[in-house]
PQR file with spaces between the fields and no chain letter, atoms N, CA, C, O and H, PARSE charges and radii, in Angstrom:
ATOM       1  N    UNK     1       0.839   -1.203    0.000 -0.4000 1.5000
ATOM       2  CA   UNK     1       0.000    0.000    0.000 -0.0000 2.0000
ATOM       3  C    UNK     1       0.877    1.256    0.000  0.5500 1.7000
ATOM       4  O    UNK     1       0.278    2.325   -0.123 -0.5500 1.4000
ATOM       5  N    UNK     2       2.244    1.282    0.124 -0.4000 1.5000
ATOM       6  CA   UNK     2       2.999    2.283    0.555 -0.0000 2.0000
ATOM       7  C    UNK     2       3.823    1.912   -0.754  0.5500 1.7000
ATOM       8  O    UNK     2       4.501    2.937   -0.828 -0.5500 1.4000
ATOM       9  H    UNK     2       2.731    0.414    0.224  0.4000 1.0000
ATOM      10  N    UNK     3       4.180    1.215   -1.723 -0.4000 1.5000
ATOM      11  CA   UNK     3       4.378    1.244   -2.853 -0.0000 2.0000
ATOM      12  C    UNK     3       3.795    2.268   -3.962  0.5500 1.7000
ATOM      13  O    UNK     3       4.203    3.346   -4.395 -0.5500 1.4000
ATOM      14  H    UNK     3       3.629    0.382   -1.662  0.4000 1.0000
ATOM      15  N    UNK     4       2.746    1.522   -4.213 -0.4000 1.5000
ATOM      16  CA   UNK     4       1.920    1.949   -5.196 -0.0000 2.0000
ATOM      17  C    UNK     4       1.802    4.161   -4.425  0.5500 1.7000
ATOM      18  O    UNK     4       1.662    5.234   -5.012 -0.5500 1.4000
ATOM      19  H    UNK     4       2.415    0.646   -3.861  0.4000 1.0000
ATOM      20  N    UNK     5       1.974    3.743   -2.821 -0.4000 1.5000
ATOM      21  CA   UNK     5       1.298    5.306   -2.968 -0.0000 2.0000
ATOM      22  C    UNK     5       2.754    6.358   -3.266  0.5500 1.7000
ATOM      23  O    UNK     5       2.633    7.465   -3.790 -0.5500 1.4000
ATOM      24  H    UNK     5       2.087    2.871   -2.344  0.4000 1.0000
ATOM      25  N    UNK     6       4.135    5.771   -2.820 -0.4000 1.5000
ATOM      26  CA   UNK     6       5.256    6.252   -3.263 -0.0000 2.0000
ATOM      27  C    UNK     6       5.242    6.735   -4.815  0.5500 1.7000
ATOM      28  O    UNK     6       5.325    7.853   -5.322 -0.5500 1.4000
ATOM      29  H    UNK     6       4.233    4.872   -2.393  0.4000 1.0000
ATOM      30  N    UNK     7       5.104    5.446   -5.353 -0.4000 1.5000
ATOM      31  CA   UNK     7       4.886    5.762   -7.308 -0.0000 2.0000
ATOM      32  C    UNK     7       4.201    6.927   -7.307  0.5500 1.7000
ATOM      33  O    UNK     7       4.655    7.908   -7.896 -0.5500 1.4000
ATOM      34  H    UNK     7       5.037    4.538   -4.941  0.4000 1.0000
ATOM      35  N    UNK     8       3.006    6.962   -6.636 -0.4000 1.5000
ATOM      36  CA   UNK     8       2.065    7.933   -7.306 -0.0000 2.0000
ATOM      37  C    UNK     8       2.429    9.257   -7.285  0.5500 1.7000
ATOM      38  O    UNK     8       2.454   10.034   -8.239 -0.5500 1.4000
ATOM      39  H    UNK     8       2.638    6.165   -6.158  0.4000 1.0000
ATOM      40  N    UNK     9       2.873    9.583   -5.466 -0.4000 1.5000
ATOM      41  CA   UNK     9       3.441   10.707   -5.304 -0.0000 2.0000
ATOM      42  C    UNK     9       5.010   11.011   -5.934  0.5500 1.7000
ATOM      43  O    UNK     9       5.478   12.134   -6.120 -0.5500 1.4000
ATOM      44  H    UNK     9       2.853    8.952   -4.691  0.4000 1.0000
ATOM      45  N    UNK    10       5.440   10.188   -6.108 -0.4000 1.5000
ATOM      46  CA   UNK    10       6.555   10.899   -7.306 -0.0000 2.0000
ATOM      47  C    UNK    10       5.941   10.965   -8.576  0.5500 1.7000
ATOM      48  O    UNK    10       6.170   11.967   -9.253 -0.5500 1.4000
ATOM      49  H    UNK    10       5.060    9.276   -5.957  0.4000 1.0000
ATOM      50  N    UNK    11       5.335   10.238   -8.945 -0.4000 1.5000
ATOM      51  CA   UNK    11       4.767   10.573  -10.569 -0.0000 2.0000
ATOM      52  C    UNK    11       4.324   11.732  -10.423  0.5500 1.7000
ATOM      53  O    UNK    11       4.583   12.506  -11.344 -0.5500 1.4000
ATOM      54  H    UNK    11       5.149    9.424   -8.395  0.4000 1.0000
ATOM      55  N    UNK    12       3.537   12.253   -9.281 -0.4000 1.5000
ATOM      56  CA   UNK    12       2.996   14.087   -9.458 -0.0000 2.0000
ATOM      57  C    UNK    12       3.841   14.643   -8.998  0.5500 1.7000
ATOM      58  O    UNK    12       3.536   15.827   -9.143 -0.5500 1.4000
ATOM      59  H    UNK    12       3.326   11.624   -8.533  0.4000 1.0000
ATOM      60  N    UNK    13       4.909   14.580   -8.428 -0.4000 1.5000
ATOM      61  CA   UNK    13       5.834   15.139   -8.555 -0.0000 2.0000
ATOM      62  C    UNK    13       6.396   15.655   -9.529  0.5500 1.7000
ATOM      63  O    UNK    13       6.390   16.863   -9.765 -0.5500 1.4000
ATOM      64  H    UNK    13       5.157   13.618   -8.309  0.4000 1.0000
ATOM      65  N    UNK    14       7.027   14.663  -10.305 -0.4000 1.5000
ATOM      66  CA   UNK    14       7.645   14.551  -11.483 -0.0000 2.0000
ATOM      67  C    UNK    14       6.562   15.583  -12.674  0.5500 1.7000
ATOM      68  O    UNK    14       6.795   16.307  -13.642 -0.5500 1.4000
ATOM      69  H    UNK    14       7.031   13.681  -10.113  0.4000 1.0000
ATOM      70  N    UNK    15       5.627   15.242  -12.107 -0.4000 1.5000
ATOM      71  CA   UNK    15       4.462   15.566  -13.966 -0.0000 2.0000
ATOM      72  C    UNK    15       3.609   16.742  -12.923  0.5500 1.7000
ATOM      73  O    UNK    15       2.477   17.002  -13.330 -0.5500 1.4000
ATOM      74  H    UNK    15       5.438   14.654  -11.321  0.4000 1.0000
ATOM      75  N    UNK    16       3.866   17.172  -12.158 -0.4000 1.5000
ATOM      76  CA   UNK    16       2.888   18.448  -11.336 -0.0000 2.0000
ATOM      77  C    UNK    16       4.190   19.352  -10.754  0.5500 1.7000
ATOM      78  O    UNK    16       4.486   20.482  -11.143 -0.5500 1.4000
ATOM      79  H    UNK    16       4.786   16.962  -11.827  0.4000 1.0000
ATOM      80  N    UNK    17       4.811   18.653   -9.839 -0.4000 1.5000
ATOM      81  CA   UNK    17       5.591   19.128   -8.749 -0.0000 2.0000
ATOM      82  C    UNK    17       4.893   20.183   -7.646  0.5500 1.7000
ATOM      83  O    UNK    17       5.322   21.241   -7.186 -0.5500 1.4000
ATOM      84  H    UNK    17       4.571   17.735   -9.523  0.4000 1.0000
ATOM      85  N    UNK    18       3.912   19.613   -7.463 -0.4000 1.5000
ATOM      86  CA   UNK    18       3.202   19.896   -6.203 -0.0000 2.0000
ATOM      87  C    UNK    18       4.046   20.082   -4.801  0.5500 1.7000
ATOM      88  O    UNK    18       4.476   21.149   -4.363 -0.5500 1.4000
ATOM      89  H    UNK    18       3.564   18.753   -7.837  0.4000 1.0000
ATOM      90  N    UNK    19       4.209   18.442   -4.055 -0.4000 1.5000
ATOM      91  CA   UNK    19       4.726   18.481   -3.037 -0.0000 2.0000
ATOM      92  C    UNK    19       3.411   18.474   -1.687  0.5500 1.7000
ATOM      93  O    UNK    19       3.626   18.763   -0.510 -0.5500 1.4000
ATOM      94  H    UNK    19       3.860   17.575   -4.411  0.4000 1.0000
ATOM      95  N    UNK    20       2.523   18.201   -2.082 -0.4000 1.5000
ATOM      96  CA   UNK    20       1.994   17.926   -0.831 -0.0000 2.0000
ATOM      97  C    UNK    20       1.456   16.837   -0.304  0.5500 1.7000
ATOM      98  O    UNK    20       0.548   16.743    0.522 -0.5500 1.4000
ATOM      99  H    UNK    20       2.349   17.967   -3.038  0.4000 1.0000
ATOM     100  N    UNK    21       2.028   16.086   -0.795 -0.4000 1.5000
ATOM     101  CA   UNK    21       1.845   14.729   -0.129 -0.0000 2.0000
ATOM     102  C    UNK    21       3.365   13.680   -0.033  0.5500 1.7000
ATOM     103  O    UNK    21       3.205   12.463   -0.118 -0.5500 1.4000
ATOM     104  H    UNK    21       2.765   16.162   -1.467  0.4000 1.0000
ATOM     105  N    UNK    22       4.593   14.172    0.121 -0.4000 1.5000
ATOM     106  CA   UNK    22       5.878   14.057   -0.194 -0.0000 2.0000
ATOM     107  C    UNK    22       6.189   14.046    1.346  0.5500 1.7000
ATOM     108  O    UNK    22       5.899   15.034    2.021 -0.5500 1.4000
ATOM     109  H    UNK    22       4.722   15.161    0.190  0.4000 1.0000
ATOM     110  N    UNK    23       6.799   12.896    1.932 -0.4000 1.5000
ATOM     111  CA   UNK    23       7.303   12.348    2.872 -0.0000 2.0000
ATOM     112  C    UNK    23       7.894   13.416    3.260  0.5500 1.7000
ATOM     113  O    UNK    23       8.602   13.398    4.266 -0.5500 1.4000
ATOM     114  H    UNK    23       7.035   12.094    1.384  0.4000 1.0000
């Protein structure tokens, strides 16, 4: 569950660069 949610939050990272959900 902490996989898939890592991927996600770097993928919007990467493709947004948000940052609010980033460890």
């Amino acid at each position: 569950m902490y996989t898939i949610q890592q991927g996600t939050v770097k993928f919007f990272n990467d493709t947004k660069g948000f940052g609010f959900i980033t460890p």
